[in-house]
C-alpha positions, -999 to +999 in steps of 0.1 A: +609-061-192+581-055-218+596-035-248+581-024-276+594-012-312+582+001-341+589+011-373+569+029-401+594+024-430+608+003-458+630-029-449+661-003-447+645+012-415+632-021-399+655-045-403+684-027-379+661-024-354+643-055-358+683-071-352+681-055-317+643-067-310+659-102-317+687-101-296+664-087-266+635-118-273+669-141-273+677-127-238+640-134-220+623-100-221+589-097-236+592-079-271+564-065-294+577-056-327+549-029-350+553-028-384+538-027-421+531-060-437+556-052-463+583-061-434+564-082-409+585-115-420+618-105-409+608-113-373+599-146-379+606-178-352+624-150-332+601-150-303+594-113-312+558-109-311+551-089-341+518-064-344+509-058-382+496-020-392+464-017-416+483+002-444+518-009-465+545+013-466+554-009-500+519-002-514+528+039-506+560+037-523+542+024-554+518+057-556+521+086-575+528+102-543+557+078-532+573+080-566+577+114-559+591+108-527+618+083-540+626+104-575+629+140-552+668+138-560+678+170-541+647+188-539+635+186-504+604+207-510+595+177-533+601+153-509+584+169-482+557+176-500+552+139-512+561+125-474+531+146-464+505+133-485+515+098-470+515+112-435+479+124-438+466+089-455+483+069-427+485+087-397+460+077-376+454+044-383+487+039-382+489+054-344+460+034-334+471+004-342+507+009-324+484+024-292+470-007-292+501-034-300+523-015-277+493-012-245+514-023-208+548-014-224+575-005-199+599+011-225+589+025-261+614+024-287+607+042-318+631+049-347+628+082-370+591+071-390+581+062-354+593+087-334+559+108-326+539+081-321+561+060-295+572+094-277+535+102-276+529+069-256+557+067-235+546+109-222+511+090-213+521+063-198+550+079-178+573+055-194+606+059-208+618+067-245+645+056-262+651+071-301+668+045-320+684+061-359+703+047-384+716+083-394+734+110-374+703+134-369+715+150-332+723+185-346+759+189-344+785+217-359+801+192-371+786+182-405+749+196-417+715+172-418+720+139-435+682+138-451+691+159-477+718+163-499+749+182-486+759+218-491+785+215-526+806+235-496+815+231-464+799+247-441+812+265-407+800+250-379+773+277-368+763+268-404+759+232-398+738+237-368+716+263-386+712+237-411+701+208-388+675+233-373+657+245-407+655+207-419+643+194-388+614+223-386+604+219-421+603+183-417+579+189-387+560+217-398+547+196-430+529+175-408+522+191-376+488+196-379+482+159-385+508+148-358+491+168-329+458+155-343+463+120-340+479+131-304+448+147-292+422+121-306+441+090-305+462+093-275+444+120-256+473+142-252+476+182-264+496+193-294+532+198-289+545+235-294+561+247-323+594+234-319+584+198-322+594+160-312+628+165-322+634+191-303+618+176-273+643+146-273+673+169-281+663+191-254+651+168-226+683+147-237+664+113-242+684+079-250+694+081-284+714+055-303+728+061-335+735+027-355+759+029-374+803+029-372+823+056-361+848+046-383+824+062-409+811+092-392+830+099-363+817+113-332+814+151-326+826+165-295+793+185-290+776+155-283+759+146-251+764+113-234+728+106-236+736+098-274+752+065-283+771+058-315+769+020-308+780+001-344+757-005-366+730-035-357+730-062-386+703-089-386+718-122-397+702-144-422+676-176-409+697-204-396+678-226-418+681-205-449+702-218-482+710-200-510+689-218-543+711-241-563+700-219-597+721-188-577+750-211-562+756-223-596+760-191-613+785-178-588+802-212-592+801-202-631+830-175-635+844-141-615+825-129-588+800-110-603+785-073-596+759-069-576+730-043-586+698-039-563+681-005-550+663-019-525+627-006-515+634+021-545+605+026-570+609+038-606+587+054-631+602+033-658+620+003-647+624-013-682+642+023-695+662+019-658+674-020-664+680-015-698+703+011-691+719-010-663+722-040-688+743-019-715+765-006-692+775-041-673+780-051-712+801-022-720+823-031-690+821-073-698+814-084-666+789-108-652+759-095-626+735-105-599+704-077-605+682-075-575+647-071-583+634-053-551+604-034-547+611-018-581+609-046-598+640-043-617+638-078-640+656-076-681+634-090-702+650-119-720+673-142-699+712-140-699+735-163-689+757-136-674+732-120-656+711-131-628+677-125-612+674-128-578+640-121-562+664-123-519+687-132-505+704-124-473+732-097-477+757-114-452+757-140-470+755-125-508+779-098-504+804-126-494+807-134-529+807-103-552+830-083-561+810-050-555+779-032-549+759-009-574+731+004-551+706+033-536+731+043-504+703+033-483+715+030-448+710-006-448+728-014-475+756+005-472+762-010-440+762-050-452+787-031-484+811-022-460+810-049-439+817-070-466+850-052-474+841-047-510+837-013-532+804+005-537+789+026-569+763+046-551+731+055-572+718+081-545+676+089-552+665+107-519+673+121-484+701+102-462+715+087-493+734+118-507+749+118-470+761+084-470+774+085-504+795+112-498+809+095-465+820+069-487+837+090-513+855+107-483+872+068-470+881+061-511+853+033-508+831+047-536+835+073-567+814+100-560+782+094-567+762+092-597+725+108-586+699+083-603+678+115-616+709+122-641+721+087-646+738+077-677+751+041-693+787+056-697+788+070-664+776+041-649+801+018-670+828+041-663+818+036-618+817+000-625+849-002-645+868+017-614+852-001-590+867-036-601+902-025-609+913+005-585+933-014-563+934+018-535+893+018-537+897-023-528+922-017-503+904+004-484+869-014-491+891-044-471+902-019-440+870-010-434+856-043-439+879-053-411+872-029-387+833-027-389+833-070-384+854-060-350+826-041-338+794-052-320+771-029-323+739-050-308+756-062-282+766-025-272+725-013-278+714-039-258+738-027-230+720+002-231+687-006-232+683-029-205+700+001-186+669+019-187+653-010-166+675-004-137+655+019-108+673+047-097+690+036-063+663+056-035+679+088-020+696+085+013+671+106+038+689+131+057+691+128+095+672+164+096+642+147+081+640+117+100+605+114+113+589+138+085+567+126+055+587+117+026+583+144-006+560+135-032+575+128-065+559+138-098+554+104-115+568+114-148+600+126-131+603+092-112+604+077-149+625+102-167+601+117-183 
């Protein structure tokens, strides 16, 4: 089967998914893997043919406009506003060039950043879609939209439907106009109606996998059984890849240290940001790996308690820490908790106010500490509870333990290669014996 994937965002987005493309390549179908250059290495000696966009989603983060984006907090307006002016640079080069990398594909599988364009082409081709998100996005009752911030109280659940609605149409209502744009003049298709793509694969109940554990957010019972909570898909690091001797050393050195990264996070100011990280990990006296990431977060005279590391795998790293400081970035969060170890979350923008509360709500994280009111003592203060609450470890370890039991690739795999199977051909009735067979709209005969 010829699959295709793609994936407009930062390495948090791409790397689940590119996990799956792996495991897919590994098993002999034909996979084509679109992406920004910013993330088109994590696909390398795969067999994943991988199609590189004109336009970095890192370059974007670095703008005026994408430090917006990452510094909204819990303003959506902000963040809507600033996701918009990166819609309308990208748009349709960016749909062009997955129109063309994708071209003879028998499925398209797009996550959220993705999702227009790869439903777009699967409606022209008469192909099937599968949605593929690392957050719970399939309006529920149970618990509002993840992409912002939650309510500071709980809502009933007629609230937390009303509240998946209004953030799913605001979200596509900002960029609408470009959306059915690039549908008309790069695919050739007409705009889609007011209610939008996301309403389109809620309502024509499209394969949708959710990747992440249910022993984190468990299922709703208003669910439909074309959505699959599957575990969350981890991409393991290059069997030929070796931590550097400089690294093994310092973790050879002392304690296990703290680990401190935000990921593809971008920062106004990093040198006010990692001086305030360095005078809290020396008010608390413990030693640190500091992740430099896209915000390149690096102290400016050399410690020998603190080290700089420019990557490293975090199955491998998260082995030997003793907890995470971080954004709450789906991907991260994940490799924490597999890891069995504590996080401080340092939440900046959308689905990361979600996941940090989830983590409060198992005692694997203090509540979070939102990085546009960060402070040295409340960041000291996280750290300092992080390394001796002995409750926050134990359950760190029981969740550690039970997300290593699941198998959350195998399980999307499972269900993708489903979607290859034809649909067994309909017994004809004695009556019609002898009579034409019906004519069958081609989309239907594909699910569409």
């Amino acid at each position: 089967m010829k699959i295709s994937f793609a994936s407009l965002g930062s390495r948090g987005d791409v790397q689940p998914i590119a996990a799956v493309a792996s495991a897919l390549a590994a098993r002999g179908h034909e996979i084509t893997f679109v992406t920004t250059p910013a993330c088109a290495d994590l696909l390398q000696d795969t067999g994943v043919r991988v199609g590189v966009l004109d336009g970095d989603i890192r370059e974007e983060l670095t703008s005026a406009d994408g430090l917006r984006l990452i510094t909204s907090g819990k303003k959506p307006l902000a963040a809507i506003r600033a996701a918009r002016a990166i819609c309308a640079r990208n748009i349709d080069r960016w749909w062009t060039g997955i129109k063309q990398e994708t071209e003879g594909s028998d499925l398209f599988i797009g996550e959220s950043t993705s999702l227009g364009a790869m439903l777009s082409l699967a409606e022209a081709s008469s192909r099937p879609f599968l949605w593929a998100c690392m957050q719970p996005l399939v309006p529920t009752g149970a618990f509002p939209n993840p992409l912002i911030a939650p309510p500071q109280q709980p809502l009933p659940s007629w609230g937390n439907r009303l509240h998946h609605f209004i953030i799913n149409q605001m979200l596509w209502h900002s960029t609408r106009s470009f959306v059915n744009n690039a549908r008309r003049n790069v695919i050739g298709l007409p705009p889609w109606p007011l209610s939008g793509p996301f309403a389109k694969v809620h309502r024509e109940r499209r394969p949708t996998l959710l990747a992440y554990s249910e022993h984190l957010v468990p299922r709703p019972d208003d669910w439909d059984d074309n959505v699959s909570v599957t575990g969350y898909w981890f991409l393991e690091k290059p069997s030929g890849w070796a931590p550097p001797e400089a690294l093994t050393q310092f973790l050879a050195a002392g304690a296990p240290p703290v680990y401190v990264g935000f990921g593809s996070m971008t920062f106004p100011d990093p040198q006010s940001t990692m001086a305030m990280i360095l005078t809290a990990l020396k008010s608390v006296g413990c030693r640190a790996i500091i992740a430099a990431g896209w915000g390149g977060l690096v102290p400016d005279t050399p410690s020998k308690d603190v080290f700089v590391l420019g990557e490293a795998p975090h199955d491998w790293l998260f082995q030997h820490v003793a907890l995470a400081v971080h954004h709450g970035g789906a991907g991260t969060t994940a490799s924490a908790l597999r890891a069995g170890i504590p996080s401080v979350i340092v939440p900046f923008m959308a689905d990361q106010f979600f996941w940090a509360s989830r983590l409060t709500s198992i005692g694997v994280s203090a509540p979070a500490l939102p990085y546009s009111s960060l402070t040295v003592d409340g960041l000291a203060h996280a750290i300092q509870r992080a390394l001796i609450d002995s409750a926050m470890r134990r359950a760190a370890a029981r969740i550690g333990t039970l997300i290593r039991s699941e198998n959350g690739i195998a399980t999307a795999v499972r269900i993708i290669e489903s979607l290859a199977v034809p649909p067994k051909p309909l017994k004809t009735p004695a009556w019609r014996k002898g009579f034409p067979a019906p004519v069958m709209d081609k989309g239907a005969a594909q699910g569409i």
